[in-house]
C-alpha positions in Angstrom: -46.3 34.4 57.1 -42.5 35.5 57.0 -41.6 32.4 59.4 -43.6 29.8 57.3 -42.0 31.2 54.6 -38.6 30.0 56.2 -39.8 27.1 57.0 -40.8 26.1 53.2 -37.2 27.3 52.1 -35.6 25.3 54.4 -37.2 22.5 53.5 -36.5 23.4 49.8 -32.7 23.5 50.8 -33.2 19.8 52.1 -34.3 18.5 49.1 -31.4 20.7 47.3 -28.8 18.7 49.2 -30.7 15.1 48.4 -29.4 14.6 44.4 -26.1 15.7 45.4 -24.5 12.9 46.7 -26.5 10.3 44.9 -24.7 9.3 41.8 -21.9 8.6 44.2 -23.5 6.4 45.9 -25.3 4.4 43.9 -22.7 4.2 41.1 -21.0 1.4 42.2 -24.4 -0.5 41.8 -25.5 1.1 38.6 -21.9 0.7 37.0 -22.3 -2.7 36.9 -26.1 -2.9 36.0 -25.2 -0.5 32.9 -22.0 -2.2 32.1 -20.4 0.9 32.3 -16.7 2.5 32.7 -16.1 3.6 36.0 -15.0 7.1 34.6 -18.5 7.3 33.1 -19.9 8.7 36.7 -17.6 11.7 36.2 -19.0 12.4 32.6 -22.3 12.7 34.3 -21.5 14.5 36.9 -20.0 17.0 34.8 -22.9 17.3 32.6 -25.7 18.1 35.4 -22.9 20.5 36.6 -22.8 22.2 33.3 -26.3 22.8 33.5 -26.2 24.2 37.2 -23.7 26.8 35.6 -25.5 27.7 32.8 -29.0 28.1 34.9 -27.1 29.9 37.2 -25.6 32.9 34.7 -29.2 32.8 33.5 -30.9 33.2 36.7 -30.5 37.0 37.2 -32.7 37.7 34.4 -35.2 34.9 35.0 -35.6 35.5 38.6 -36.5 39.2 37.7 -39.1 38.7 34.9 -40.8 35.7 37.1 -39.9 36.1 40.4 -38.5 33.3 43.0 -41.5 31.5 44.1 -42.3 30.5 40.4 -38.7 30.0 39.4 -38.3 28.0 42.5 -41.4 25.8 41.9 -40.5 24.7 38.3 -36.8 24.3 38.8 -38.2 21.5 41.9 -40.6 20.6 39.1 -37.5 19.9 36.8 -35.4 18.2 39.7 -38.5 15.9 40.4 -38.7 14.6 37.2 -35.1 14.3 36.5 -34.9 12.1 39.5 -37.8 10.5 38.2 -36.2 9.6 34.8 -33.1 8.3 36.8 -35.5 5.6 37.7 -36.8 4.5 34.4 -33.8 5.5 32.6 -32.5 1.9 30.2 -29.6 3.3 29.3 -26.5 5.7 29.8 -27.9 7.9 26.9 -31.5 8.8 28.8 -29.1 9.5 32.3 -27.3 11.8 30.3 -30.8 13.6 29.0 -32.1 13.4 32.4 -28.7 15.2 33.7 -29.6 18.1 32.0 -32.5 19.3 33.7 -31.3 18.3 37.1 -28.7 20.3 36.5 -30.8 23.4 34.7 -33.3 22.9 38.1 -30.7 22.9 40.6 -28.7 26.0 39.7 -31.8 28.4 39.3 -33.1 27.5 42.7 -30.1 27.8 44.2 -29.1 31.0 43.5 -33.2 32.0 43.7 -33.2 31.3 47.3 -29.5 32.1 48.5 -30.8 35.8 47.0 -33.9 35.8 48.4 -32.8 34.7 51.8 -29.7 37.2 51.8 -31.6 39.9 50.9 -34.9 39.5 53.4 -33.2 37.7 56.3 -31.0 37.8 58.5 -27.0 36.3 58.8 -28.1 33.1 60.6 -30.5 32.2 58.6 -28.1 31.8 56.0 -25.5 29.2 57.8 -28.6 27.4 58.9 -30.3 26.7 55.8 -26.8 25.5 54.0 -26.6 23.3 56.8 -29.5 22.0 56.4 -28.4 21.4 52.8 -25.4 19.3 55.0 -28.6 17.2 56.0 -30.0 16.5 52.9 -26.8 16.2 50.9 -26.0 13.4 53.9 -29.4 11.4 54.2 -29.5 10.8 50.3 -26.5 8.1 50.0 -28.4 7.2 54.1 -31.7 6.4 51.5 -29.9 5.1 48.6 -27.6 2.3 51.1 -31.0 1.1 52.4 -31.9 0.0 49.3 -28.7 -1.0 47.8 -28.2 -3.4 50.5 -31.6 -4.9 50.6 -33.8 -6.5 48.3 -34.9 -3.7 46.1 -32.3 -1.6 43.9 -31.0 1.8 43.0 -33.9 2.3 41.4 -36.1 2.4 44.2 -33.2 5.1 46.0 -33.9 7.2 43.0 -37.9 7.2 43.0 -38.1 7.8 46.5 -35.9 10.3 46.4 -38.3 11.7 43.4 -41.4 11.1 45.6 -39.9 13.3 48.5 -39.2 16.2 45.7 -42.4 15.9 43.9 -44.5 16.3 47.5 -42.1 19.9 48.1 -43.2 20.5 44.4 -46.9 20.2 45.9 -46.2 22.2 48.6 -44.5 25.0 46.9 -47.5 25.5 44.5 -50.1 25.9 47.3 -47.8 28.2 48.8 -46.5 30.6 45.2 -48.7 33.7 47.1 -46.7 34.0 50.2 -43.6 34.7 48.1 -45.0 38.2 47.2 -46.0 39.6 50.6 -44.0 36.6 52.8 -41.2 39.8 54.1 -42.7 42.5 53.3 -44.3 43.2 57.6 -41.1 40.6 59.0 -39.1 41.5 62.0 -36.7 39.6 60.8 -35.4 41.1 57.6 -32.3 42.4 58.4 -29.9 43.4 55.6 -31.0 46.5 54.7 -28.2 48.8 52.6 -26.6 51.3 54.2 -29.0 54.7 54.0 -26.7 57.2 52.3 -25.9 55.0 49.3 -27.3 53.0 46.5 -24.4 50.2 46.1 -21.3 49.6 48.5 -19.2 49.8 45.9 -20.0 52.9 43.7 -20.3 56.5 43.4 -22.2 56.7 39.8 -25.9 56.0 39.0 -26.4 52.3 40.3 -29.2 52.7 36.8 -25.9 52.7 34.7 -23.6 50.0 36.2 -23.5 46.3 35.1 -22.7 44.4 37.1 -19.5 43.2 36.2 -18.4 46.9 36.8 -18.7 47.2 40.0 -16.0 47.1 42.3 -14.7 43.9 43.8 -17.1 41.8 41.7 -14.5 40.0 40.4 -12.5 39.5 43.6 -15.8 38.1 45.4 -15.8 35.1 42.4 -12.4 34.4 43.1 -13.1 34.0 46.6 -16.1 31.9 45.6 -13.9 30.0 43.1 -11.5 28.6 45.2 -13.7 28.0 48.4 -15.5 25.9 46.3 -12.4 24.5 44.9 -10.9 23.8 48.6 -14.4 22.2 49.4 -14.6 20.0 47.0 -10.7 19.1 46.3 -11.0 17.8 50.1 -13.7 15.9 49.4 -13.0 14.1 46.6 -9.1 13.3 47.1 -8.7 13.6 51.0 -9.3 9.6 51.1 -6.7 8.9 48.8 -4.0 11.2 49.8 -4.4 9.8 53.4 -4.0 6.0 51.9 -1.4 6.9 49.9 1.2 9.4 51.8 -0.5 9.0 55.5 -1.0 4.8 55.0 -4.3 4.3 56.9 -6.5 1.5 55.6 -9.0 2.6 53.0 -12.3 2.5 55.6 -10.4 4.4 58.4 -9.8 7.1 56.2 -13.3 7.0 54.7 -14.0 8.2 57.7 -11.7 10.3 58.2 -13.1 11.9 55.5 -16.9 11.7 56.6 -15.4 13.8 60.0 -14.9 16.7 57.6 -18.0 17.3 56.1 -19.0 16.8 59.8 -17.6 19.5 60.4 -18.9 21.4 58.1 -22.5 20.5 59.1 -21.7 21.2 62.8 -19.8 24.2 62.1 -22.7 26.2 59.9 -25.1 25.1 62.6 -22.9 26.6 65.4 -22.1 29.5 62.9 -25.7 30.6 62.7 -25.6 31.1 66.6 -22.1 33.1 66.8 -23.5 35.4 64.1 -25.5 37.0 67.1 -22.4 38.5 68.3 -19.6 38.5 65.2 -20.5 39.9 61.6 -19.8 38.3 58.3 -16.5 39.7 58.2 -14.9 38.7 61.2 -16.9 35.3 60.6 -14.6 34.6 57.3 -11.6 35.6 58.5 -11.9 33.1 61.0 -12.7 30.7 59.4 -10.2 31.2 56.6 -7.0 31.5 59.2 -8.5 28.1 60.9 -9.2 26.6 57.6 -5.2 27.6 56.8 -4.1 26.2 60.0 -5.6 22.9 59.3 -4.3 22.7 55.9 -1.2 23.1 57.5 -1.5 20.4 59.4 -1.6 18.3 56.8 1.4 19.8 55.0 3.7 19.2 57.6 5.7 15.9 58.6 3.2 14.8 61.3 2.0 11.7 62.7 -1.6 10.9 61.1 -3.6 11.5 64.1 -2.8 15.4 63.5 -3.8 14.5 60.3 -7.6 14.2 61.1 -7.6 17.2 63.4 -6.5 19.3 60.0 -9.2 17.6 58.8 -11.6 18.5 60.9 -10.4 21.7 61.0 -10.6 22.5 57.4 -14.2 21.7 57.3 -14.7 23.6 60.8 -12.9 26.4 59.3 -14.9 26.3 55.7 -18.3 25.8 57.4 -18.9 29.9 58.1 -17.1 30.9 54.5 -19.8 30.4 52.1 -22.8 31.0 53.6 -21.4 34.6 55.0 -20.3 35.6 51.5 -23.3 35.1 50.0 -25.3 37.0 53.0 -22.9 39.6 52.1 -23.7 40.0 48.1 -26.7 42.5 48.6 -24.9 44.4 51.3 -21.8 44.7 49.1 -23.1 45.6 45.6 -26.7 47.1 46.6 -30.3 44.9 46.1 -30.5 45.8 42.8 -27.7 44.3 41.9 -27.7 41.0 43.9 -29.7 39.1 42.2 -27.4 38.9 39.1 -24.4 38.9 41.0 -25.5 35.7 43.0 -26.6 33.9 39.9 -22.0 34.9 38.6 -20.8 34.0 42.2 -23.0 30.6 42.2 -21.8 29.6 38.4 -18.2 30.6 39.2 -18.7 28.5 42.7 -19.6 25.3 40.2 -17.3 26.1 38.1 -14.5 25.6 41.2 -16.0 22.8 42.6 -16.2 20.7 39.2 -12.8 21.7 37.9 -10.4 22.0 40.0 -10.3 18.4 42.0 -10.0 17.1 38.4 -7.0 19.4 37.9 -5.4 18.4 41.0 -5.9 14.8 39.7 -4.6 15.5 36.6 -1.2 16.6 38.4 -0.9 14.2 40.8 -1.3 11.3 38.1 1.9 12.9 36.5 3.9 13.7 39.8 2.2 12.0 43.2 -0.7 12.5 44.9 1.7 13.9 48.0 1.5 17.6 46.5 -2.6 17.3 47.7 -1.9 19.7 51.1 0.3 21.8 49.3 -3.0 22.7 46.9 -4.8 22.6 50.0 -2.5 25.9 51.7 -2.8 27.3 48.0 -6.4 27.8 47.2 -6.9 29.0 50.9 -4.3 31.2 50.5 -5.5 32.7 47.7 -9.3 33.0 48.8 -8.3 34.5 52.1 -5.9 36.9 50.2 -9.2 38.0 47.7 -11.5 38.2 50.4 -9.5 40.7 52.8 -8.5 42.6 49.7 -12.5 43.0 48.9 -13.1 43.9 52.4 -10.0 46.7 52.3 -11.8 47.9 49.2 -15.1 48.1 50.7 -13.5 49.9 53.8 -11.8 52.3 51.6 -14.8 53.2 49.6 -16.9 53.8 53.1 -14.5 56.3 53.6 -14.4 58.2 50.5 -18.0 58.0 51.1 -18.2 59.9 54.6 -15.6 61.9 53.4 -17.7 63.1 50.0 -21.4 63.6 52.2 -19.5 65.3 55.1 -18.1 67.9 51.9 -21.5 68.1 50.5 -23.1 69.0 54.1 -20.7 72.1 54.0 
Protein backbone atom coordinates (compact mmCIF):
# COMPACT_ATOMS: atom_id res chain seq x y z
CA UNK A 1 0.00 0.00 0.00
CA UNK A 2 3.11 2.23 0.97
CA UNK A 3 4.41 2.06 -2.81
CA UNK A 4 0.91 2.96 -4.32
CA UNK A 5 0.89 5.53 -1.97
CA UNK A 6 4.02 6.99 -3.72
CA UNK A 7 2.88 6.55 -6.72
CA UNK A 8 -0.47 8.80 -6.15
CA UNK A 9 1.92 11.52 -4.67
CA UNK A 10 3.98 11.59 -7.45
CA UNK A 11 1.43 12.00 -9.54
CA UNK A 12 -0.01 14.71 -7.28
CA UNK A 13 3.46 16.56 -7.68
CA UNK A 14 2.88 16.44 -11.52
CA UNK A 15 -0.17 18.10 -11.58
CA UNK A 16 1.58 20.62 -8.88
CA UNK A 17 4.07 21.61 -11.46
CA UNK A 18 1.25 21.98 -14.42
CA UNK A 19 -0.32 25.67 -13.28
CA UNK A 20 2.99 26.91 -12.71
CA UNK A 21 4.26 27.93 -15.85
CA UNK A 22 1.00 28.53 -17.47
CA UNK A 23 0.21 32.18 -17.13
CA UNK A 24 3.52 32.57 -18.79
CA UNK A 25 2.78 30.99 -21.47
CA UNK A 26 -0.31 31.72 -22.51
CA UNK A 27 -0.11 35.49 -21.62
CA UNK A 28 1.08 36.70 -24.62
CA UNK A 29 -2.23 35.22 -26.18
CA UNK A 30 -4.54 36.27 -23.46
CA UNK A 31 -2.94 39.86 -23.18
CA UNK A 32 -4.18 40.64 -26.24
CA UNK A 33 -7.63 38.84 -26.02
CA UNK A 34 -8.17 40.88 -22.63
CA UNK A 35 -6.74 44.01 -23.93
CA UNK A 36 -4.62 44.00 -21.12
CA UNK A 37 -1.17 45.78 -19.89
CA UNK A 38 1.58 43.52 -20.19
CA UNK A 39 2.55 44.22 -16.41
CA UNK A 40 -0.98 42.86 -15.66
CA UNK A 41 0.52 39.06 -15.74
CA UNK A 42 2.78 40.02 -12.86
CA UNK A 43 -0.27 41.40 -10.71
CA UNK A 44 -1.59 37.96 -11.08
CA UNK A 45 0.99 36.16 -10.49
CA UNK A 46 1.61 37.88 -7.36
CA UNK A 47 -1.88 37.38 -6.18
CA UNK A 48 -2.07 33.40 -6.54
CA UNK A 49 1.44 33.75 -4.84
CA UNK A 50 -0.01 35.59 -1.92
CA UNK A 51 -2.37 32.86 -1.45
CA UNK A 52 0.26 30.04 -1.67
CA UNK A 53 1.98 32.01 1.36
CA UNK A 54 -0.84 32.52 3.31
CA UNK A 55 -2.09 28.64 2.83
CA UNK A 56 1.20 27.76 3.53
CA UNK A 57 1.64 29.59 7.29
CA UNK A 58 -1.81 28.09 7.67
CA UNK A 59 -1.12 24.62 6.89
CA UNK A 60 0.51 23.46 10.12
CA UNK A 61 -2.62 23.75 11.91
CA UNK A 62 -4.87 22.49 9.19
CA UNK A 63 -2.83 19.52 8.19
CA UNK A 64 -3.05 18.48 11.99
CA UNK A 65 -6.79 18.87 12.65
CA UNK A 66 -7.61 17.10 9.08
CA UNK A 67 -4.81 15.25 8.15
CA UNK A 68 -2.96 15.22 4.53
CA UNK A 69 -5.04 13.04 2.47
CA UNK A 70 -8.08 15.29 3.02
CA UNK A 71 -6.19 18.52 2.94
CA UNK A 72 -4.60 17.25 -0.16
CA UNK A 73 -7.81 16.29 -1.90
CA UNK A 74 -9.61 19.66 -1.45
CA UNK A 75 -6.63 21.86 -2.09
CA UNK A 76 -6.52 19.59 -5.86
CA UNK A 77 -10.29 20.17 -5.55
CA UNK A 78 -9.58 24.14 -5.35
CA UNK A 79 -6.75 23.96 -8.06
CA UNK A 80 -9.22 22.13 -10.39
CA UNK A 81 -11.61 24.56 -10.39
CA UNK A 82 -9.48 27.52 -10.37
CA UNK A 83 -8.08 26.21 -13.55
CA UNK A 84 -11.50 25.70 -14.50
CA UNK A 85 -12.57 29.31 -13.95
CA UNK A 86 -9.36 30.36 -15.99
CA UNK A 87 -11.43 28.93 -18.85
CA UNK A 88 -14.65 30.66 -18.54
CA UNK A 89 -13.22 33.70 -16.93
CA UNK A 90 -14.68 37.25 -19.26
CA UNK A 91 -12.68 39.34 -17.62
CA UNK A 92 -9.37 40.30 -15.70
CA UNK A 93 -11.59 40.82 -12.53
CA UNK A 94 -12.93 36.78 -12.38
CA UNK A 95 -8.75 35.76 -13.15
CA UNK A 96 -8.05 37.70 -10.30
CA UNK A 97 -10.91 35.75 -8.12
CA UNK A 98 -9.86 32.58 -9.61
CA UNK A 99 -6.09 33.44 -8.52
CA UNK A 100 -6.98 33.17 -5.12
CA UNK A 101 -7.83 29.69 -4.73
CA UNK A 102 -5.12 28.47 -6.95
CA UNK A 103 -3.05 30.00 -4.97
CA UNK A 104 -4.82 28.97 -1.40
CA UNK A 105 -4.83 25.08 -3.09
CA UNK A 106 -1.38 25.09 -4.12
CA UNK A 107 0.43 26.09 -1.03
CA UNK A 108 -1.49 23.68 1.43
CA UNK A 109 -0.63 20.73 -0.72
CA UNK A 110 2.55 21.54 -1.14
CA UNK A 111 3.75 21.77 2.13
CA UNK A 112 1.12 18.68 3.02
CA UNK A 113 3.08 16.32 0.87
CA UNK A 114 6.79 17.73 1.14
CA UNK A 115 5.90 16.79 5.15
CA UNK A 116 4.45 13.82 4.63
CA UNK A 117 7.09 12.49 2.24
CA UNK A 118 10.01 13.78 4.45
CA UNK A 119 8.73 12.40 7.31
CA UNK A 120 7.75 8.62 6.01
CA UNK A 121 10.30 8.24 3.22
CA UNK A 122 13.30 8.12 2.40
CA UNK A 123 16.00 11.07 0.85
CA UNK A 124 15.38 10.04 -2.82
CA UNK A 125 12.12 10.08 -2.82
CA UNK A 126 12.33 13.59 -2.20
CA UNK A 127 14.59 14.79 -5.22
CA UNK A 128 12.50 12.55 -7.34
CA UNK A 129 9.18 13.73 -6.73
CA UNK A 130 10.42 17.65 -7.18
CA UNK A 131 11.64 16.49 -10.29
CA UNK A 132 8.86 15.20 -11.32
CA UNK A 133 7.33 18.64 -10.45
CA UNK A 134 10.29 19.68 -13.28
CA UNK A 135 7.99 17.45 -15.53
CA UNK A 136 4.89 18.90 -14.94
CA UNK A 137 5.99 22.48 -14.48
CA UNK A 138 7.60 21.77 -18.23
CA UNK A 139 4.68 19.89 -20.09
CA UNK A 140 2.12 22.65 -19.17
CA UNK A 141 3.46 25.67 -21.55
CA UNK A 142 4.27 21.87 -23.93
CA UNK A 143 0.06 21.70 -23.59
CA UNK A 144 -0.75 25.22 -23.67
CA UNK A 145 1.74 25.93 -27.24
CA UNK A 146 -0.36 23.05 -28.83
CA UNK A 147 -3.17 24.94 -28.65
CA UNK A 148 -2.03 28.39 -28.94
CA UNK A 149 -0.66 27.55 -32.30
CA UNK A 150 -3.52 25.74 -33.67
CA UNK A 151 -6.98 26.35 -34.18
CA UNK A 152 -8.33 26.27 -30.70
CA UNK A 153 -7.18 28.87 -27.96
CA UNK A 154 -5.80 29.38 -24.51
CA UNK A 155 -8.84 28.40 -23.41
CA UNK A 156 -8.79 24.99 -24.36
CA UNK A 157 -4.78 24.87 -22.58
CA UNK A 158 -6.55 25.87 -19.48
CA UNK A 159 -9.51 23.25 -19.49
CA UNK A 160 -7.46 20.50 -20.24
CA UNK A 161 -5.20 21.33 -17.94
CA UNK A 162 -8.41 21.33 -15.50
CA UNK A 163 -9.54 17.95 -16.84
CA UNK A 164 -6.04 16.35 -15.99
CA UNK A 165 -6.50 17.89 -12.21
CA UNK A 166 -10.03 17.08 -11.74
CA UNK A 167 -9.34 13.10 -12.85
CA UNK A 168 -6.21 13.19 -9.74
CA UNK A 169 -9.13 14.87 -7.73
CA UNK A 170 -11.06 11.52 -8.59
CA UNK A 171 -8.32 9.52 -7.82
CA UNK A 172 -7.35 10.97 -4.59
CA UNK A 173 -10.85 10.52 -3.16
CA UNK A 174 -11.07 6.77 -3.90
CA UNK A 175 -7.80 6.57 -2.39
CA UNK A 176 -8.32 9.21 1.19
CA UNK A 177 -8.00 5.49 3.32
CA UNK A 178 -4.50 4.63 2.35
CA UNK A 179 -3.29 7.96 3.79
CA UNK A 180 -3.96 6.64 7.41
CA UNK A 181 -2.25 3.20 7.30
CA UNK A 182 -0.23 3.88 3.68
CA UNK A 183 3.48 3.83 6.12
CA UNK A 184 2.60 2.61 8.84
CA UNK A 185 4.23 -1.62 7.82
CA UNK A 186 6.73 0.29 4.83
CA UNK A 187 10.28 -0.66 4.45
CA UNK A 188 10.90 2.28 3.14
CA UNK A 189 10.35 4.92 5.82
CA UNK A 190 13.43 5.99 6.62
CA UNK A 191 13.87 9.28 8.62
CA UNK A 192 13.37 8.25 11.92
CA UNK A 193 14.81 10.90 14.77
CA UNK A 194 17.59 10.14 16.41
CA UNK A 195 16.57 7.64 19.71
CA UNK A 196 18.03 9.62 22.55
CA UNK A 197 16.15 12.83 21.76
CA UNK A 198 12.91 14.45 21.09
CA UNK A 199 14.14 17.46 18.63
CA UNK A 200 17.64 18.02 17.07
CA UNK A 201 17.81 21.15 18.29
CA UNK A 202 16.68 21.29 21.98
CA UNK A 203 17.21 20.24 25.45
CA UNK A 204 13.69 21.39 27.13
CA UNK A 205 10.19 19.67 26.75
CA UNK A 206 9.64 19.60 22.89
CA UNK A 207 5.57 20.01 24.65
CA UNK A 208 6.72 23.64 25.44
CA UNK A 209 8.65 24.88 22.35
CA UNK A 210 7.08 26.83 19.37
CA UNK A 211 8.38 26.53 16.85
CA UNK A 212 9.84 29.61 16.12
CA UNK A 213 12.09 28.86 19.26
CA UNK A 214 13.80 26.33 18.25
CA UNK A 215 17.27 26.60 17.24
CA UNK A 216 18.21 27.31 13.63
CA UNK A 217 14.59 27.79 12.57
CA UNK A 218 15.30 30.93 11.47
CA UNK A 219 18.58 30.17 9.63
CA UNK A 220 16.83 27.23 7.68
CA UNK A 221 14.19 30.12 6.16
CA UNK A 222 16.97 32.11 5.23
CA UNK A 223 18.49 29.31 3.39
CA UNK A 224 15.01 28.66 1.92
CA UNK A 225 14.64 32.38 1.18
CA UNK A 226 17.37 32.94 -1.02
CA UNK A 227 17.45 29.44 -2.78
CA UNK A 228 14.27 30.31 -3.81
CA UNK A 229 15.38 33.80 -4.63
CA UNK A 230 18.57 32.42 -6.70
CA UNK A 231 15.98 29.94 -8.49
CA UNK A 232 13.78 32.15 -9.48
CA UNK A 233 16.02 35.47 -10.14
CA UNK A 234 17.79 33.01 -12.82
CA UNK A 235 14.76 32.30 -14.25
CA UNK A 236 13.22 35.21 -14.81
CA UNK A 237 16.16 37.65 -15.78
CA UNK A 238 18.92 35.13 -17.05
CA UNK A 239 17.41 35.89 -20.76
CA UNK A 240 17.73 39.39 -20.54
CA UNK A 241 21.01 39.81 -18.84
CA UNK A 242 22.52 37.44 -21.60
CA UNK A 243 20.95 39.83 -24.43
CA UNK A 244 21.94 42.67 -22.85
CA UNK A 245 25.61 42.41 -21.36
CA UNK A 246 26.51 38.84 -23.17
CA UNK A 247 24.72 40.05 -26.86
CA UNK A 248 23.29 36.73 -28.00
CA UNK A 249 20.04 36.97 -30.00
CA UNK A 250 16.95 36.76 -27.93
CA UNK A 251 15.92 32.86 -29.03
CA UNK A 252 19.62 31.61 -28.42
CA UNK A 253 19.47 32.76 -25.06
CA UNK A 254 15.92 31.53 -24.57
CA UNK A 255 17.46 28.59 -24.67
CA UNK A 256 20.08 29.13 -22.88
CA UNK A 257 17.82 29.61 -20.33
CA UNK A 258 15.66 26.44 -21.01
CA UNK A 259 19.39 24.48 -20.42
CA UNK A 260 19.09 25.58 -16.83
CA UNK A 261 16.04 24.39 -15.66
CA UNK A 262 17.32 21.33 -17.55
CA UNK A 263 19.52 21.09 -15.29
CA UNK A 264 17.67 21.23 -12.66
CA UNK A 265 15.29 18.40 -13.77
CA UNK A 266 18.34 16.16 -14.62
CA UNK A 267 20.10 17.06 -11.63
CA UNK A 268 17.18 16.02 -8.92
CA UNK A 269 16.71 12.96 -10.91
CA UNK A 270 20.45 11.99 -10.75
CA UNK A 271 20.38 13.44 -7.09
CA UNK A 272 17.82 10.82 -5.93
CA UNK A 273 20.40 8.07 -7.09
CA UNK A 274 23.69 9.66 -5.36
CA UNK A 275 21.63 9.92 -2.09
CA UNK A 276 22.34 6.07 -1.79
CA UNK A 277 25.84 6.91 -0.92
CA UNK A 278 26.03 10.85 0.29
CA UNK A 279 23.62 12.36 2.93
CA UNK A 280 21.71 15.58 2.78
CA UNK A 281 24.48 17.37 4.13
CA UNK A 282 27.20 16.68 1.95
CA UNK A 283 24.44 16.75 -0.91
CA UNK A 284 23.92 20.79 -0.23
CA UNK A 285 27.18 21.64 0.19
CA UNK A 286 27.80 20.45 -3.16
CA UNK A 287 25.59 21.68 -4.68
CA UNK A 288 25.95 25.15 -3.19
CA UNK A 289 29.98 25.44 -3.89
CA UNK A 290 28.93 24.26 -7.74
CA UNK A 291 26.04 26.52 -7.76
CA UNK A 292 28.81 29.38 -6.59
CA UNK A 293 31.17 28.32 -9.11
CA UNK A 294 28.79 28.75 -11.86
CA UNK A 295 27.63 32.02 -10.77
CA UNK A 296 31.05 32.83 -11.00
CA UNK A 297 31.22 32.18 -14.22
CA UNK A 298 28.97 34.52 -15.15
CA UNK A 299 30.53 37.29 -13.11
CA UNK A 300 33.71 37.11 -14.67
CA UNK A 301 34.93 38.79 -18.13
CA UNK A 302 34.35 35.54 -20.18
CA UNK A 303 33.46 34.75 -23.61
CA UNK A 304 29.57 33.70 -23.67
CA UNK A 305 30.10 30.08 -24.25
CA UNK A 306 31.33 29.94 -20.45
CA UNK A 307 28.42 31.71 -20.00
CA UNK A 308 26.00 28.71 -20.51
CA UNK A 309 28.18 26.24 -18.70
CA UNK A 310 27.56 28.72 -15.47
CA UNK A 311 24.29 28.29 -16.48
CA UNK A 312 24.05 25.00 -16.50
CA UNK A 313 25.89 24.72 -13.57
CA UNK A 314 23.70 26.90 -11.46
CA UNK A 315 20.79 24.81 -12.10
CA UNK A 316 23.07 21.53 -11.72
CA UNK A 317 24.27 22.89 -8.56
CA UNK A 318 20.55 24.14 -7.19
CA UNK A 319 18.92 20.85 -8.30
CA UNK A 320 19.94 18.80 -4.85
CA UNK A 321 19.39 22.08 -2.51
CA UNK A 322 15.80 22.18 -1.98
CA UNK A 323 14.58 18.97 -1.96
CA UNK A 324 17.43 17.86 0.75
CA UNK A 325 16.45 20.79 3.02
CA UNK A 326 13.19 19.92 3.23
CA UNK A 327 14.02 16.00 3.74
CA UNK A 328 15.91 17.39 6.55
CA UNK A 329 13.08 19.48 8.49
CA UNK A 330 11.81 16.49 10.59
CA UNK A 331 15.22 15.23 11.29
CA UNK A 332 16.36 18.73 12.32
CA UNK A 333 13.51 20.06 14.57
CA UNK A 334 11.87 16.49 15.62
CA UNK A 335 8.23 15.16 13.88
CA UNK A 336 6.27 17.01 15.96
CA UNK A 337 7.48 19.93 14.87
CA UNK A 338 7.85 19.48 11.10
CA UNK A 339 4.72 19.92 10.04
CA UNK A 340 4.50 23.63 11.10
CA UNK A 341 7.96 24.32 10.29
CA UNK A 342 7.41 23.13 6.59
CA UNK A 343 4.29 25.05 6.10
CA UNK A 344 7.21 28.71 7.52
CA UNK A 345 10.02 27.25 5.33
CA UNK A 346 7.48 26.77 2.19
CA UNK A 347 5.79 30.59 2.75
CA UNK A 348 9.30 32.05 3.32
CA UNK A 349 10.46 29.92 0.01
CA UNK A 350 7.33 32.02 -1.95
CA UNK A 351 8.07 34.70 -0.34
CA UNK A 352 11.92 34.61 -2.12
CA UNK A 353 10.81 33.47 -5.24
CA UNK A 354 8.08 36.26 -5.74
CA UNK A 355 10.14 39.18 -4.35
CA UNK A 356 13.28 39.15 -4.97
CA UNK A 357 13.55 38.94 -9.09
CA UNK A 358 11.29 42.02 -8.77
CA UNK A 359 13.84 43.60 -6.58
CA UNK A 360 16.64 42.86 -8.69
CA UNK A 361 14.55 44.43 -11.47
CA UNK A 362 13.83 47.27 -9.62
CA UNK A 363 17.71 47.98 -9.38
CA UNK A 364 18.71 47.17 -12.55
CA UNK A 365 16.06 49.66 -14.09
CA UNK A 366 17.87 52.38 -12.01
CA UNK A 367 21.64 51.15 -12.63
CA UNK A 368 21.93 48.18 -15.51
CA UNK A 369 20.95 44.97 -15.79
CA UNK A 370 24.91 44.03 -15.70
CA UNK A 371 24.94 43.89 -11.74
CA UNK A 372 22.50 40.40 -12.40
CA UNK A 373 25.78 37.81 -11.56
CA UNK A 374 26.89 39.91 -8.95
CA UNK A 375 23.16 39.11 -7.11
CA UNK A 376 23.68 35.75 -8.43
CA UNK A 377 27.31 35.23 -6.17
CA UNK A 378 25.18 37.17 -3.38
CA UNK A 379 22.16 35.20 -2.58
CA UNK A 380 24.39 31.92 -2.93
CA UNK A 381 26.66 33.30 -0.79
CA UNK A 382 24.46 33.97 1.72
CA UNK A 383 22.37 30.60 1.56
CA UNK A 384 25.56 28.52 1.68
CA UNK A 385 26.78 30.75 4.59
CA UNK A 386 23.15 29.98 6.67
CA UNK A 387 23.12 26.58 5.78
CA UNK A 388 26.70 25.48 7.05
CA UNK A 389 26.15 27.73 10.05
CA UNK A 390 22.70 25.51 10.74
CA UNK A 391 24.65 22.42 10.17
CA UNK A 392 27.66 23.73 12.83
CA UNK A 393 24.76 24.33 15.13
CA UNK A 394 23.28 21.09 14.79
CA UNK A 395 26.80 19.50 15.14
CA UNK A 396 27.45 21.40 18.25
CA UNK A 397 24.15 20.51 19.93
CA UNK A 398 24.90 16.57 19.03
CA UNK A 399 27.64 17.03 21.09
CA UNK A 400 26.43 18.70 24.09
CA UNK A 401 23.99 15.93 23.72
CA UNK A 402 26.51 12.88 24.11
CA UNK A 403 28.25 14.84 26.32
CA UNK A 404 24.91 15.43 28.87
CA UNK A 405 23.61 11.33 28.44
CA UNK A 406 27.27 10.10 28.86
CA UNK A 407 27.09 12.43 32.43
CA UNK A 408 23.76 11.14 33.28
CA UNK A 409 24.94 7.35 32.67
CA UNK A 410 27.60 8.08 35.49
Amino acid sequence: MAIFLLVIIYLAFISLGLPDSLLGAAWPVMQSDYGAPLETAGFLFMMIAGGTIISSLASGKILERFGTGNVTFVSCFMTAGALLGFHFAPSLVWLMICAIPLGLGAGAVDTGLNNYVAVHYKAHHMSWLHCFWGVGATLGPIIMAQFISGQHSWRSGYLVIAGIQFALVVILFFTLPLWNRGTKNSNIASNEEPENSKDAFDNEDAQHVKPLQIKGVKLALMSFLFYCGVEATMGLWGSSFLVNVKELPAAVAAQWVSLYYAGITIGRFVTGFITFKMNNHTLMRNGQIIALAGAALLFLPLPSTFSLVGFIMVGFGLAPIFPCMLNETPIRFGKKHSQTIMGYQMAVAYTGSTFMPPLLGFMASHLTIGIFPFCIVIFVAIMFLSSEKLNSLLKKNDVLKGKETSSTTF
